[in-house]
N, C-alpha and C positions, 0 to 999 in steps of 0.2 A: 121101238122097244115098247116094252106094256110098264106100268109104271109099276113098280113093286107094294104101292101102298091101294091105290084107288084100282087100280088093272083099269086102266085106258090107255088105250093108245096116245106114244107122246114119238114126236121127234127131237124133242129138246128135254132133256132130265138135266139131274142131280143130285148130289149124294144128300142123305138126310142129314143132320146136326148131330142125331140120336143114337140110330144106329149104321149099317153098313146098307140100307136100302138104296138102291135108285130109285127118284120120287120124279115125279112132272113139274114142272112150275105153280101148278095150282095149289099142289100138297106143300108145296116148298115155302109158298106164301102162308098157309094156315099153320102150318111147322112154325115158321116167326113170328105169329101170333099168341103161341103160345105162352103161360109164366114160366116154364122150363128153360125157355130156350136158348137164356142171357148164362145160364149154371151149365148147359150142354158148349155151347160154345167156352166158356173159359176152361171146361175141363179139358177141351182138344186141346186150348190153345197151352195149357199149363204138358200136356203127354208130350205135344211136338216139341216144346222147349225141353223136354227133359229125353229127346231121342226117342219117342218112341211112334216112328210114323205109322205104325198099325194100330191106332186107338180103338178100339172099336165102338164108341159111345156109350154113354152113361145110360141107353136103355128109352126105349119107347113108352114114353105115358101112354097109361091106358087109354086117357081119353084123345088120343088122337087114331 
């Protein structure tokens, strides 16, 4: 697959934190680097507790 964030070829992806992208492991390491990324993950984790497994995330920072 091509990674939806950097377009390189990956055989190993993942979803982003942020939004609905398929990202590579490289993208998925700078994703967790982020300061965002600790408020992206609690807001999944608050949607799935409250039923909603379609979250779509809180939205991609510009600067990534």
């Amino acid at each position: 697959m091509i990674c939806d964030r950097c377009k390189k070829l990956t055989r190993v992806h993942t979803m982003s934190m942020f939004n609905q992208e398929d990202i590579c492991l490289p993208c998925k390491d700078t994703e967790r680097a982020h300061p965002e990324y600790k408020a992206a993950q609690d807001a999944e984790l608050a949607a799935v507790k409250s039923g909603d497994m379609n979250f779509p995330g809180i939205g991609l920072p510009e600067d990534l």
